[in-house]
C-alpha positions in Angstrom: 110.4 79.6 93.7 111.5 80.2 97.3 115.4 79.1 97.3 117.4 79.2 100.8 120.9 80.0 101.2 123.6 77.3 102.1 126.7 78.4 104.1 130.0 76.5 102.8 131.2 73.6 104.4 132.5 69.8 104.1 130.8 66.7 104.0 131.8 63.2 104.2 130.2 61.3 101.6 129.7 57.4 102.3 128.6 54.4 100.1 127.7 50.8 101.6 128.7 48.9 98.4 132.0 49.6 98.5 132.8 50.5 102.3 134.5 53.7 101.1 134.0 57.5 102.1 135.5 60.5 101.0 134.9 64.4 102.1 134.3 66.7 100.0 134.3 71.0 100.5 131.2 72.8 99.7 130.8 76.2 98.7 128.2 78.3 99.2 125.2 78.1 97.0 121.0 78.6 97.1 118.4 75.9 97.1 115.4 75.3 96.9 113.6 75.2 99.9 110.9 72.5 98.6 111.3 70.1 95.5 109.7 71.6 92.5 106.4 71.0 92.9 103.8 69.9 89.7 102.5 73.8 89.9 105.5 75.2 89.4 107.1 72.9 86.8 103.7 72.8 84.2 103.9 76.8 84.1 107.4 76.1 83.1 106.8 73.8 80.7 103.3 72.8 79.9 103.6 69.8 80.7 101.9 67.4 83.7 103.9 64.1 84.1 103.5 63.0 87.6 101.1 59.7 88.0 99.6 61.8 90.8 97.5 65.3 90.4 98.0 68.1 92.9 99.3 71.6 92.4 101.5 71.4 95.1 102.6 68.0 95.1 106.0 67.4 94.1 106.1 66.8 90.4 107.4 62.9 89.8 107.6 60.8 87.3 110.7 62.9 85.5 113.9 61.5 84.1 117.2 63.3 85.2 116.9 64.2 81.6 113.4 65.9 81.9 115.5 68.0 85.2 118.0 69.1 83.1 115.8 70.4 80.5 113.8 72.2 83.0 116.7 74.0 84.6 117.4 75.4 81.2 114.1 76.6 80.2 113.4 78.3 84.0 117.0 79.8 83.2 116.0 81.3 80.3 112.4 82.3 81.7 114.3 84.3 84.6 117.0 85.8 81.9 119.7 83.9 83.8 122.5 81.8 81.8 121.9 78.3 81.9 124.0 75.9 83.9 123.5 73.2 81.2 124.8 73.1 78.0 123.0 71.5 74.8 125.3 68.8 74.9 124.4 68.3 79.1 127.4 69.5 80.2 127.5 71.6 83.2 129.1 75.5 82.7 129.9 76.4 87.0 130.1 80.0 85.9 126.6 80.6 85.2 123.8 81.7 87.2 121.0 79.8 86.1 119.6 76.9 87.6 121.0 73.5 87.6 120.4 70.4 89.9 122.5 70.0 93.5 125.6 67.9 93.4 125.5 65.0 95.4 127.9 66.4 98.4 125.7 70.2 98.0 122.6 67.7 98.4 124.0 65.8 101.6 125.5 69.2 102.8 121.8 70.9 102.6 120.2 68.0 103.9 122.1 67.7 107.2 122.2 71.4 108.3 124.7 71.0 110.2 123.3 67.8 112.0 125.9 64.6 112.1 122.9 62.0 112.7 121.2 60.1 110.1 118.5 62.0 110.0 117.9 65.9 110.9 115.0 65.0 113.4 112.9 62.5 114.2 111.6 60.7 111.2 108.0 61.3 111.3 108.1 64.6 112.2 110.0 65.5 109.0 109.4 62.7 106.3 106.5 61.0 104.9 108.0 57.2 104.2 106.0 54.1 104.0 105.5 54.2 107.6 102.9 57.2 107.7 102.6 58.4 104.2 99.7 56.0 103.5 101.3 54.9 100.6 101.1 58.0 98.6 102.6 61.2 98.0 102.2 64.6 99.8 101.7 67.8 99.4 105.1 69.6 99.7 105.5 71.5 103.4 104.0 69.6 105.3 106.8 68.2 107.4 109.2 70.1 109.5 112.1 71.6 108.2 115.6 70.7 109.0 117.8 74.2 110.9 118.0 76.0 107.4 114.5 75.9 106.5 114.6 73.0 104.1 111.1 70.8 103.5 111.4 67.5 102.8 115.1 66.5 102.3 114.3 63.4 103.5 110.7 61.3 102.2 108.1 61.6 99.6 109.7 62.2 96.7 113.6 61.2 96.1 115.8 63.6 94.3 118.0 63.5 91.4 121.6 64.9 91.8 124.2 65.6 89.3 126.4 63.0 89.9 127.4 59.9 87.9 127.1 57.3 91.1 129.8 55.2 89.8 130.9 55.3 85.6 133.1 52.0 85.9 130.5 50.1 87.4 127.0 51.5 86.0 128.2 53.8 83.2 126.0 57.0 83.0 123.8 56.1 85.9 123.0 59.1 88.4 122.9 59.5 91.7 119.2 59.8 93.9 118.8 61.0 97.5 116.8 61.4 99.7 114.0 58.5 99.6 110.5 58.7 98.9 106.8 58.1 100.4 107.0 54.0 99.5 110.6 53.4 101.5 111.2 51.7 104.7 112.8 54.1 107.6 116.5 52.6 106.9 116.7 54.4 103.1 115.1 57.8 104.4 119.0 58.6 105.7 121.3 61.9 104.6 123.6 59.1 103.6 121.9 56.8 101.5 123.0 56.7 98.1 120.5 55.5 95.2 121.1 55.1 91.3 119.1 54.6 88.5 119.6 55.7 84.3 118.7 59.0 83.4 116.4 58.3 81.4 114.5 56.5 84.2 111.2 57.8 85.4 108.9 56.7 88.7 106.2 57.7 90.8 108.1 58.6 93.9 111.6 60.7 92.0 111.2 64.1 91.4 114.2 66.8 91.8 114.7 70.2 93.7 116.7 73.2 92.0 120.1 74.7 93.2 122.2 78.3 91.6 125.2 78.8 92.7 126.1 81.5 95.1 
């Protein structure tokens, strides 16, 4: 699993709903540099979820539960301490693999761009508008300044954060968009939610440890 290193820094988050932003300081952490592909999360855990079949297709169809669990069992594969406890909670000490935070997410996607988007959107993301209604192979699009594939398009990625507990209770936050979205939701700032138990054909994840 190639993982890329993030430099520290501070995003301003965003979210349409409510008209509100807030900044937030990142430190530094490591990334994947593609989401886990279907390969790479079977010889994890022997399992083949995603609706479609390709070794290096992003693997889709997981819950943000089904994430979790595979952070811990790669952890313990690699003798690293899990981030994630049994009971889900999340220890920041360890060195295992957990899923980005919503601002490390943003943070990672950007690259030190201020735009929407880190480039121009075909040459980076496979959306509706060229992905010929399926998913792709992971790589194929140009990478943002830090080497990251596919930030933006094909598959949308689960984050850590509850989007908003008052308002949807345990509902988690997505980014990214995936290979069925119009242009306008494949944005750094665009904020999805869904329960996570919920599993689909374009939501997969990408794995972060911290620095």
């Amino acid at each position: 699993m190639e993982m890329i290193a993030v430099p520290p820094g501070r995003v301003v988050l965003s979210d349409r709903r409510t008209r509100r932003s807030w900044p937030v300081d990142v430190g530094p952490f490591r990334i994947g540099a593609v989401p886990v592909t279907q390969e790479q999360y079977a010889a994890v855990t022997g399992e083949r979820p995603s609706a479609s079949d390709g070794a290096q297709l992003p693997v889709e169809s997981v819950s943000f539960e089904d994430a979790v669990r595979f952070c811990v069992a790669l952890s313990v594969h690699e003798g690293l301490t899990p981030a994630y406890s049994a009971a889900g909670e999340w220890n920041p000490a360890a060195d295992g693999y957990r899923l980005p935070t919503e601002a490390e997410w943003e943070h990672a996607c950007r690259a030190g761009t201020t735009g929407p988007r880190y480039g121009e959107l075909d040459e980076i993301a496979w959306y509706r508008g060229n992905s010929g209604e399926r998913i792709h192979e992971v790589g194929g699009k140009r990478p943002n300044a830090w080497g990251l594939h596919d930030m933006l398009g094909n598959a949308w990625d689960w984050c850590w954060d509850v989007y908003d507990a008052e308002v949807y209770g345990e509902y988690r936050v997505l980014r990214g968009g995936g290979w069925f979205d119009e242009h306008w939701s494949c944005r750094a700032s665009v904020r999805r939610r869904s329960h996570p138990t919920f599993r689909t054909d374009d939501v997969g994840f990408r794995v972060v440890r911290s620095a």
